[in-house]
N, C-alpha and C positions, 0 to 999 in steps of 0.2 A: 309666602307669609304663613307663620302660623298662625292656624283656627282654631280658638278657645269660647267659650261662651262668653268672655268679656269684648271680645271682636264680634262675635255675632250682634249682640246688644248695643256696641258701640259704634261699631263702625258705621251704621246709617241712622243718623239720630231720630226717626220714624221708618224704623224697617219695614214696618205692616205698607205703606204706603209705596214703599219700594218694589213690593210683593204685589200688592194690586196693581200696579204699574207693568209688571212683566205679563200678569194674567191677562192685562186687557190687549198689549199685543200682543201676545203668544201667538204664532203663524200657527195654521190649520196643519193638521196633519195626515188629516181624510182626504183619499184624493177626491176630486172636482167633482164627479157624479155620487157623490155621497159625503158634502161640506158640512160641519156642526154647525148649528143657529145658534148665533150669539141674543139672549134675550136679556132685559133690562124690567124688573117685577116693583116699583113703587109700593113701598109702604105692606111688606109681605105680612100675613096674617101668623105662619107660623115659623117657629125659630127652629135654627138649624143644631142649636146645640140648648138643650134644655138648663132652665134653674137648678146650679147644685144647692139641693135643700138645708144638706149638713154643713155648708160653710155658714158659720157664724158673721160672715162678714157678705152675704149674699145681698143684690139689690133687690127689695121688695118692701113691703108692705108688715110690718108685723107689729104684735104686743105682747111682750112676753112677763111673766111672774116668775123672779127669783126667789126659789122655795127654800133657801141656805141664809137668806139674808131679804131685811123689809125692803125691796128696791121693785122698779122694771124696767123692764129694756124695751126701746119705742121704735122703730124704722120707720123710715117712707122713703119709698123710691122702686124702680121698678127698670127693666128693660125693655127698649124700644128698638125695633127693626126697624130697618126706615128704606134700605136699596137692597135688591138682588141681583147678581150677577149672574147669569148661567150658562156655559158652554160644554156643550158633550153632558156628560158622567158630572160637572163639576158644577156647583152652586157656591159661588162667595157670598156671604150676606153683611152687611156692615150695619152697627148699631150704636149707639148710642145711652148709655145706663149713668144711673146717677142714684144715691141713698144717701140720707141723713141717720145719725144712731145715735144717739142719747140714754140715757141713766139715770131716772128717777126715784131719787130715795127718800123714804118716807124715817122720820124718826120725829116724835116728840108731840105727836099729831099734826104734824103739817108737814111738807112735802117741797124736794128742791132738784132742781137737776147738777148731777155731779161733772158729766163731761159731752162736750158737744163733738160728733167726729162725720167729716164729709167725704164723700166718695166718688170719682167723677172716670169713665171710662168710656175709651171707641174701640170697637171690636170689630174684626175682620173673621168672621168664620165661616170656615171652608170644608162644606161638606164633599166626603169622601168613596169610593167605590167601599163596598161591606161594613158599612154602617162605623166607619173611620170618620172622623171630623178634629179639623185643627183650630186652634184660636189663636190667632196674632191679637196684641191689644197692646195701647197704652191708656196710662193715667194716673190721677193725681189723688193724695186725699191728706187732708189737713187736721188735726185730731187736739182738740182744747178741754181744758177746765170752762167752766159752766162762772159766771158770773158768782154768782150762788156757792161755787167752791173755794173761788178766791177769796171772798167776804170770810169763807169760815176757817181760812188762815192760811190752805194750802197753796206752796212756793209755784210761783208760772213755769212751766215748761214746754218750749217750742218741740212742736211735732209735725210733721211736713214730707210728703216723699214725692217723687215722679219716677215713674217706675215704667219699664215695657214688659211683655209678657208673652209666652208659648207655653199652650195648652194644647194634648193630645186626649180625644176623646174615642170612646167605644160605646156602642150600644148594641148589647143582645135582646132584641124587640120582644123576640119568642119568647123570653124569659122575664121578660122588661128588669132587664138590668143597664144597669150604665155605672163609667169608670171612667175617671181620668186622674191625668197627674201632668205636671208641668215646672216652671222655674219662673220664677218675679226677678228682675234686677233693676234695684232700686239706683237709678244714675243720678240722679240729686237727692241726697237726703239729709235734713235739717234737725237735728233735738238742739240743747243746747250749744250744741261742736256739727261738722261738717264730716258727717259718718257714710258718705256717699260710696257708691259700687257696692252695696250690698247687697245679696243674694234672698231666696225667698222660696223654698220648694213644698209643693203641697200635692197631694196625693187623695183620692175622696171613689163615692161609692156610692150607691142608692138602690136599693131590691122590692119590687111590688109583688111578693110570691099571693097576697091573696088578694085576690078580685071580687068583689061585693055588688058588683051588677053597675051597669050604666054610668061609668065611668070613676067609679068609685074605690077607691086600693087601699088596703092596710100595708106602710112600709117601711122597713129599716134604713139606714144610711149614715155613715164615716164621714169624716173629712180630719186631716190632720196636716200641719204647716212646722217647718222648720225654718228657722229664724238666724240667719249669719250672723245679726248684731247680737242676738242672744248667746253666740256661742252654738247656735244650729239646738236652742229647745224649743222644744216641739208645742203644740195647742191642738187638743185632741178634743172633736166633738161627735158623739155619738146622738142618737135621735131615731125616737120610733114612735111613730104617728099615724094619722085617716090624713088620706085625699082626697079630693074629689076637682078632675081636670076636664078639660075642654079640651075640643081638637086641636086647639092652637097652643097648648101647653100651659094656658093660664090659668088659675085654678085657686080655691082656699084647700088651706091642710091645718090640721091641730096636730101639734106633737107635745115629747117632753124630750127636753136634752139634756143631756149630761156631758162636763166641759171639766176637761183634766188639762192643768199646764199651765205655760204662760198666759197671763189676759191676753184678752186682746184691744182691748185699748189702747192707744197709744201713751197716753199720758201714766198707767198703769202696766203696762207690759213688761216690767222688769220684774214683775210680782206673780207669783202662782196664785191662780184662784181654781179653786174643784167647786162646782156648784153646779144645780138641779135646775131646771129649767122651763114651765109651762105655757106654751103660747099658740096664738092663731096669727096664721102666716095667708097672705093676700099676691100671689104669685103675677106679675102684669109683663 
C-alpha cells in the first residue's frame, strides 16, 4: 500500500490511541537481569512539551489590547496532564487542553463581542532521548459569530473542524531554545460546504537569551501556519515579551504581538488582518 499523509491520518481514525496501545505492550528488550520499569505517574506536575507562546491560538489564560483597532481578545483555558507513562528513556504523557477566544469590540461607548471560538484537545506526548519530543493529538473546535454580531447584520457562517495532529519538537535547554513544526489534517470540516481532508502546517520558535534572575526571562518567539483551504496562506505571529516561570512550566508573561496574514478566526479567516498586539498571558 501506499503511505501518504492522507493514509497516515486516515487509516486509524484515533491513531494516537493506536500508538499508546503498541507502547503499552512493546516487549522488553533488556535482557532479564537488567528489565526497564514500567511506571504509571497520576496527575504529573510538569509537561513534557512546553506552551508554544507564539501561537495565537494557544490554550491559556489571556487578555489582550488591539492597538490597530478599539477591540480585545479574551481566552480562558489552559493545559492539563493528567497520566504518565514511563518505560526506559521514554515518557508518554497524555493530556487534556481546552480554551475559549473571543473578540470584544468597543465602538460608540459601549461594548459587544464579535465572535465566540472553542477549542478542545487530547494529546499524547512523548518525550524523547536529546531533548526530541513528539505530539500525537486530536481535536475539535467550533468557531461563531457572537449573538451581538448577528443582531448587527452580519450573514451566519458555520465553522466546525475535527482534526488529528503530529508535532515534532526540540529543545536546546542550554540555550533555552525550543522549536517545532508539524501537520493538522482536518478529517471533518464544516463552513458552509463540506471542505473536509484539509491540511494545516505550522512551524514556531521561542528564545530566552536573557535571564533576569529567579526564574525570570526576557523572550522572543514565531509561530507561522499554512492553510490548504486558504490556498496554503500563511498567519504569521511574532511576540516579544517578560516571563516569569515555575518549575512546572506554568507561569505569567506580558508581551506584544505582531500578526501578519490571514485571521485567525474562523468566521474571519478569508480576510488579512496585520495588527499590534498588547497583553498578559496566565500559562496553566
Amino acid at each position: 500500500m501506499k503511505i501518504t499523509l492522507s493514509n497516515l491520518f486516515v487509516k486509524h481514525k484515533n491513531p494516537f490511541l493506536f500508538l499508546l496501545g503498541l507502547l503499552f505492550f512493546l516487549p522488553n528488550t533488556t535482557p532479564i537481569y537488567g528489565q526497564t520499569k514500567v511506571r504509571f505517574e497520576p496527575i504529573p506536575e510538569k509537561k513534557v512539551i512546553p506552551l508554544f507562546t507564539a501561537d495565537p491560538r494557544a490554550h491559556r489564560l489571556g487578555f489582550e489590547r488591539n492597538l490597530d483597532e478599539t477591540s480585545y481578545g479574551v481566552s480562558m483555558g489552559g493545559i492539563f496532564p493528567f497520566l504518565n507513562y514511563k518505560k526506559g528513556e521514554i515518557t508518554v504523557q497524555t493530556s487534556v487542553s481546552g480554551s475559549t477566544y473571543l473578540t470584544l469590540a468597543r465602538k460608540n461607548q459601549s461594548g459587544s463581542v464579535n465572535n465566540i471560538d472553542f477549542f478542545g484537545d487530547f494529546w499524547l506526548d512523548i518525550s524523547l532521548p536529546k531533548n526530541w519530543a513528539l505530539r500525537f493529538g486530536t481535536g475539535h473546535t467550533s468557531q461563531h459569530l457572537s449573538d451581538d454580531a448577528i443582531i448587527a447584520g452580519n450573514p451566519f457562517k458555520n465553522y466546525a473542524r475535527d482534526y488529528h495532529q503530529i508535532l515534532v519538537v526540540h529543545q536546546l535547554k542550554s540555550m533555552r531554545i525550543l522549536s517545532y513544526g508539524g501537520v493538522l489534517y482536518n478529517y471533518n470540516f464544516k463552513t458552509n460546504t463540506d471542505i473536509s481532508g484539509k491540511f494545516q502546517f505550522q512551524l514556531g520558535f521561542e528564545h530566552s537569551p536573557i535571564h533576569l534572575g529567579k526564574q525570570q526571562y526576557l523572550y522572543y518567539a514565531g509561530d507561522i501556519k499554512w492553510r490548504e483551504e486558504l490556498n496554503f496562506a500563511s498567519t504569521l505571529n511574532l511576540q516579544l515579551g517578560y516571563k516569569l516561570v515555575t518549575n512546572t512550566a506554568r507561569g505569567f508573561r506580558f508581551a506584544i504581538n505582531r500578526t501578519f496574514g490571514k485571521d485567525e478566526r474562523g468566521y474571519y479567516q478569508a480576510t488579512n488582518r496585520n495588527f499590534t498586539h498588547l497583553g498578559i498571558f496566565f500559562d496553566f
